[in-house]
C-alpha positions in Angstrom: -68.0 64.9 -80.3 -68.3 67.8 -78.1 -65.9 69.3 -75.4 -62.9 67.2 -75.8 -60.0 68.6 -74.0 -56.5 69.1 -75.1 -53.4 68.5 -73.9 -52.6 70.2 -70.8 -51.7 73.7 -72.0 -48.1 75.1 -70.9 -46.0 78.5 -71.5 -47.3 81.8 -73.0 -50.8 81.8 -75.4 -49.2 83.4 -78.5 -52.2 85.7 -78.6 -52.5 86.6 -75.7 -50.2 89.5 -74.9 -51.4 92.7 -72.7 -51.3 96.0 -74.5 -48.3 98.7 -73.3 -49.5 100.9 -70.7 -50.8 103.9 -72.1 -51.2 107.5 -69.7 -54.7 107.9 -69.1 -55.7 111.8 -69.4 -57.9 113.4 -66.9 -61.3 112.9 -68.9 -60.5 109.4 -69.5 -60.5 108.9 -65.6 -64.0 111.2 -65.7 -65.4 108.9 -68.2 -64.7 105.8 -66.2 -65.7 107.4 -63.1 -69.1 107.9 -64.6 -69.0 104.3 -66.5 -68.6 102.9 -63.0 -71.2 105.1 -61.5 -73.6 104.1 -64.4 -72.8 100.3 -64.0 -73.4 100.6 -59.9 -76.7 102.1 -60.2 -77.7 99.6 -62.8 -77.1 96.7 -61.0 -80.4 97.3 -58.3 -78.9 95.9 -55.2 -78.5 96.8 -51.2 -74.5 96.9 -51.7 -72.4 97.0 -55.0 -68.8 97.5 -55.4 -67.0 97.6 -59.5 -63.4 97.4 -59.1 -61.7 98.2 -62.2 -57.6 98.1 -62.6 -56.2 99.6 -66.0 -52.1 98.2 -66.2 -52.0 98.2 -62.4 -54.3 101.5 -61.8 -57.1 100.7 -60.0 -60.4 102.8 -59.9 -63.3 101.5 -57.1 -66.6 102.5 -57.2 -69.7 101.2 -54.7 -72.8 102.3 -53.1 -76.2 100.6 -53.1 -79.8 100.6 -52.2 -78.9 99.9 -48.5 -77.6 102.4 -46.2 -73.5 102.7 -45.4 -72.2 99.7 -44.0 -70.6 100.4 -41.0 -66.9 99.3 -43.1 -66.5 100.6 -46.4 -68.3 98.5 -49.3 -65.0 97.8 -50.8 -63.4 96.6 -48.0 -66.1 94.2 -47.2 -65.4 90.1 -48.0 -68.1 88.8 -50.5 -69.3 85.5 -51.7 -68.2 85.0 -54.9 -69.7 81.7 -55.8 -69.0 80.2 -58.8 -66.2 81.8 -59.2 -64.2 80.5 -56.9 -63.9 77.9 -59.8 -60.9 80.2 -61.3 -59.0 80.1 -58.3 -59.8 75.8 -58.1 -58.3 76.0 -61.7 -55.0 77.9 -60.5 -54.6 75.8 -57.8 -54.5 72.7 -60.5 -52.3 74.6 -62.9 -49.3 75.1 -60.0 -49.8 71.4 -58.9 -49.0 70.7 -62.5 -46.3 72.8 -63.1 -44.5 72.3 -60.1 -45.0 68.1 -60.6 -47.0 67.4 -57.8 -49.7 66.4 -60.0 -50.3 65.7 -64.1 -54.1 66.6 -64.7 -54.3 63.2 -65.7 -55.1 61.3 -62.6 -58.2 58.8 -62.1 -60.5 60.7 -59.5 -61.7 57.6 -58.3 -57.7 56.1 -57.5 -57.4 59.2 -55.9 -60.2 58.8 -53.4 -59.9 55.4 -53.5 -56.2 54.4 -54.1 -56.7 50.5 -54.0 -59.6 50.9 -56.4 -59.8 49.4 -59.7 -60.8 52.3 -62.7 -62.0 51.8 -66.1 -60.2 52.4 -69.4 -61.6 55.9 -69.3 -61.8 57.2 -66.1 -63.0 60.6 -65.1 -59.4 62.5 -64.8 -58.8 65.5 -63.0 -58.2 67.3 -66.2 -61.7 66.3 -67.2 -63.2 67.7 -63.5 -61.7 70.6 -63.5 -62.7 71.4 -67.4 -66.3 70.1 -67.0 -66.3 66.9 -69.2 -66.6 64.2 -66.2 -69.7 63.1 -67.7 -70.7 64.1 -64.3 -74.3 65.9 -63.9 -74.3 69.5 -62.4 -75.1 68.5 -58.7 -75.7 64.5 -57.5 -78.3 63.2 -57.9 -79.8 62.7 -54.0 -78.7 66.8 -53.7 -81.7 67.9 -54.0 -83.7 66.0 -51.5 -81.8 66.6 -48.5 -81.2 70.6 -49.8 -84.7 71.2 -50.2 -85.1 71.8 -46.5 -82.8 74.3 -46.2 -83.4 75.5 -49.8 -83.7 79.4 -48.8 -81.3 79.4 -46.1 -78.2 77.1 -46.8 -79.0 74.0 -48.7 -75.3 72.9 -50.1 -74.1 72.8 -45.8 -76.5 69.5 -46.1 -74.5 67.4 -48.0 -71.1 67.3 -46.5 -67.6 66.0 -48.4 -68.1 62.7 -47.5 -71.8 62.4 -48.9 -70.0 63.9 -52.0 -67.2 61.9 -52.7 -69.5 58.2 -51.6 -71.9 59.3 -54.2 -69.2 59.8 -57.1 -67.4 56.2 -56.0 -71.2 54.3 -55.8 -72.7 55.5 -59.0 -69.6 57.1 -61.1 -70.9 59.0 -64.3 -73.5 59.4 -66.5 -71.7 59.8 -69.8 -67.8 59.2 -70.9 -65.7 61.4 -69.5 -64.1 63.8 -72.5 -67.7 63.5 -74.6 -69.2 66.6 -74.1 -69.2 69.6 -72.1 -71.4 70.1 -68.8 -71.0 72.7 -66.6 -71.1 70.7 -63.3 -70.4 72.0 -59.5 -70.2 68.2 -58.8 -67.5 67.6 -60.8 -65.3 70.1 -59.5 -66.1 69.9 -55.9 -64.6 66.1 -56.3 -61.8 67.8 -57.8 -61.1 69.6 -54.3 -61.8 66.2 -52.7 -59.7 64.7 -55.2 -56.3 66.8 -55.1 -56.5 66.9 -51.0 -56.4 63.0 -51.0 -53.9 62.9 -53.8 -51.6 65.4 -52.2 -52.4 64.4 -48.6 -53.1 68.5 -47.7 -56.6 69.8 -47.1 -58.3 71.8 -50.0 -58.4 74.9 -48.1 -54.7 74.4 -46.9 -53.8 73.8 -50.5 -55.7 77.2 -51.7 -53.9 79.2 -49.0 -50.4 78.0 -50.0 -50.2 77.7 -53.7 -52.5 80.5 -54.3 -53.7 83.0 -51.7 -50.3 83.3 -49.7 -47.8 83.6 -53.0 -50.2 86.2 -54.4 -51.0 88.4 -51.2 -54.5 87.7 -51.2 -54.9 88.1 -47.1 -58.2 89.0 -47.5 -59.6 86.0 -49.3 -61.0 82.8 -47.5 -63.4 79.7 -47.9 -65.8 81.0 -44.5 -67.3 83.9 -43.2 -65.7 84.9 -39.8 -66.6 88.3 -39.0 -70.3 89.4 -39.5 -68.6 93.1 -39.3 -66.7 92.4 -41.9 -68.2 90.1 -44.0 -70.8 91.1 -46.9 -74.4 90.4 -45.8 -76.1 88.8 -48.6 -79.6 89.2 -49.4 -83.3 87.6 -50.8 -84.4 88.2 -54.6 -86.2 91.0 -52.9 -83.4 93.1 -52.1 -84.2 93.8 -48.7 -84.0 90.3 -46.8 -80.8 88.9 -45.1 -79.4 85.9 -45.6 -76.7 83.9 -43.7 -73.2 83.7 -44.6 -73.2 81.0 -47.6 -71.5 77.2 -46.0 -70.8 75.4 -48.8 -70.7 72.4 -47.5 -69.0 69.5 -49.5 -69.0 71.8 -52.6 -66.1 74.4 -51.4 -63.5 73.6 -54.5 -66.4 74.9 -56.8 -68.1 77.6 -54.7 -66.4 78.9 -51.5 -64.1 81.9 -51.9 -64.9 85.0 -50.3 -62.8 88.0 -51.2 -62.2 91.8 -50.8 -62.6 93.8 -53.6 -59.2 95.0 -53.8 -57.8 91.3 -53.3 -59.9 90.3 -56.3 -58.4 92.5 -57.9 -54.9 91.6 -57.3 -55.9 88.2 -58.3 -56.6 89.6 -61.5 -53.9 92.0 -62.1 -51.2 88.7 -61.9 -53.3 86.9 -64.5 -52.5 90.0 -66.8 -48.9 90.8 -65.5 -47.3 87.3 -64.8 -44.1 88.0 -64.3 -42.7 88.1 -61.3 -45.0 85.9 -60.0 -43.9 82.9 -57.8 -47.2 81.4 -60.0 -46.1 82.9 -63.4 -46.2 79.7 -64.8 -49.1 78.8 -63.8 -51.0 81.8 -64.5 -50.1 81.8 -68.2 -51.0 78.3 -68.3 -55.1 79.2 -67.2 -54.8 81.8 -69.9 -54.4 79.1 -73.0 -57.7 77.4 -74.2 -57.8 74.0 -74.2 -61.4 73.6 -75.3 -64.6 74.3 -77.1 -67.7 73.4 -76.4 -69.1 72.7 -80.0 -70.1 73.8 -83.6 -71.7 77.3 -83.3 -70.5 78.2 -80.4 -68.7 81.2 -79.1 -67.4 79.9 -75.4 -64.3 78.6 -75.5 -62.5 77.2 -71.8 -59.1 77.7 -70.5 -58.9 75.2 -67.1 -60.5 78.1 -64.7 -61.9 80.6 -67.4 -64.8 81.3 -70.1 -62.9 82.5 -73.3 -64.8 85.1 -75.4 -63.6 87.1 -78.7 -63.1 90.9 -78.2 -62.4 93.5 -80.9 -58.8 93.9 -79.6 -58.2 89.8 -78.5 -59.6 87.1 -76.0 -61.8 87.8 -73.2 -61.5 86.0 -70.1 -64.0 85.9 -67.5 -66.0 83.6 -65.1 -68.7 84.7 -62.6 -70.7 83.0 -59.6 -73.7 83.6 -57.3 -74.7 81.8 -53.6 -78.0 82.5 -52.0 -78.0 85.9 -51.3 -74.5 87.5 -53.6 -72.9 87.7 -56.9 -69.7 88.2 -58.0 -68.5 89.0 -62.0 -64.1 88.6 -62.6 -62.6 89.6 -66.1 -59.6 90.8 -67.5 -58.5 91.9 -71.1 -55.0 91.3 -71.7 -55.2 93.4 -75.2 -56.1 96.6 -72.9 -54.5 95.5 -69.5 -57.8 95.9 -67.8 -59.2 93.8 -65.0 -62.7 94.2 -63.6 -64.0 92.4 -60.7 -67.9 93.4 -59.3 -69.8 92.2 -56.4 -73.4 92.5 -55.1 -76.1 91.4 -52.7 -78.7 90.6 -53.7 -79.7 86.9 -55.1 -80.0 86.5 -59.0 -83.5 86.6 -60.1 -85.1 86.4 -63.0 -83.7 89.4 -65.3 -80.8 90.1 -63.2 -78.8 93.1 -64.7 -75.7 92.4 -62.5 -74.0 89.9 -65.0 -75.1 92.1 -68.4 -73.8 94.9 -66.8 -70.4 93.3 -65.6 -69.3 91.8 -69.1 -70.6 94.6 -71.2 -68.2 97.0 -68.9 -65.7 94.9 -69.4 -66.3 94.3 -73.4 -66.4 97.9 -74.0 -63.2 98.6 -72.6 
């Protein structure tokens, strides 16, 4: 059986400690000045930003194949994508620690609290670590996208479509079976906690994670095309509009500032302190793998990857027309978090470029 998950994981991953900060001399800094440089010009697109933080010292480096932005590339908001999925799993983690929630709620009683579930429901647990037995987007998502397919097919199906679809049809496998990487599953998880809880998602994200970890420069919509990344076409030269993510915001919303990406980061690897310590040492411990022969294991909002010094933890995420790459190494106290616009295409060097920066040290 593949991608059964554990028991919810709580206090410190015995493995997992952050190395003591070591003074970095002056051709150290060179040599990641010119790393960054490097990784920039790889990664061929109109505006790219590599944010790297070494035990709290932070190094930024942008530019691009598109002129200045009128506000500094690194103070710009960018989609992030799919990895808005680590702050979804944060979210989760505090609701648990603080009791609000267990992980091990029905979805559907939830959504539906007078409805009847199965002996093995979809849990929260299961959403949020991608073993629903859900597929990766419902199943009537791609006819009414397909309209809008270049310019903003998720803002065409709304929560409501979302949630209806899950309750009607339910899933395709049993949930805790195997491992699925699905958007749908952990957009119902937004859906999910808001009705449990009785607060909006977005309300939820801003309280338990943006607001306790200073993030004012993070949100779930675009409100100032000043200030805002402009995302572009595979082409690297056309714009697209600001990504609307419709009912799918848990899994794919988050737009964020370089530096507040960064500070996201830099509490994963320094806890303490934290009014979320507990929670963020909670999304550091594994609590599954997704079968023989392979390397991935999952915390609840992070891929887990071997390193020569200890774990790995990274996720990253694309919309139409951006990209976005967070990691951190706890055995080196570095965090790097990378942004770009222009839309994955086939061969993409953003991704490579991210995690082998962050692999290498």
């Amino acid at each position: 059986m593949r991608g059964r998950p554990t028991p919810w994981p709580g206090g410190d991953p015995s493995d997992d400690d952050g190395a003591a900060p070591v003074p970095e001399t002056a051709e150290e800094t060179a040599a990641l000045r010119e790393r960054l440089a490097a990784a920039v010009d790889a990664c061929d697109a109109p505006d790219v930003v590599f944010a790297v933080s070494r035990h709290g010292r932070r190094t930024l480096h942008s530019g691009g194949t598109a002129p200045p932005p009128d506000v500094p590339r690194e103070d710009l908001r960018y989609e992030i994508g799919s990895a808005s999925k680590a702050f979804a799993g944060l979210l989760l983690a505090r609701l648990i620690r603080r009791g609000v929630l267990t992980g091990g709620e029905p979805a559907a009683a939830c959504l539906d609290p007078g409805r009847r579930v199965g002996p093995a429901p979809a849990t929260l647990a299961h959403l949020i670590t991608h073993t629903s037995g859900l597929p990766a987007l419902p199943a009537d998502f791609f006819g009414r996208a397909l309209p809008a397919w270049r310019t903003n097919p998720y803002a065409r199906y709304p929560a409501e479509r979302l949630t209806d679809a899950f309750l009607r049809h339910g899933t395709r496998h049993r949930p805790g079976t195997r491992w699925h990487y699905s958007n749908y599953g952990v957009s119902l998880l937004g859906h999910a906690v808001a009705a449990a809880t009785g607060t909006a998602w977005e309300d939820l994200l801003t309280g338990q994670v943006l607001r306790p970890l200073g993030l004012r420069g993070t949100a779930l919509h675009a409100e100032d095309p000043k200030t805002d990344a402009t995302g572009h076409r595979k082409d690297g030269r056309t714009p697209v509009p600001a990504f609307d993510a419709g009912g799918f915001q848990a899994a794919g919303a988050v737009r964020s500032t370089p530096h507040d990406l960064l500070a996201f980061l830099e509490a994963h690897l320094d806890p303490a302190g934290s009014p979320a310590a507990g929670a963020l040492r909670a999304v550091r411990v594994p609590v599954l793998r997704r079968g023989a022969g392979h390397r991935h294991v999952h915390t609840v909002a992070w891929f887990r990857h071997p390193a020569d010094g200890g774990p790995l933890y990274f996720h990253s995420g694309a919309t139409l027309g951006q990209q976005a790459f967070l990691g951190f190494r706890p055995d080196t106290g570095t965090a790097l978090a990378a942004v770009c616009t222009r839309r994955f295409r086939a061969r993409d060097p953003f991704v490579a470029t991210a995690y082998a920066f962050l692999a290498t040290g």
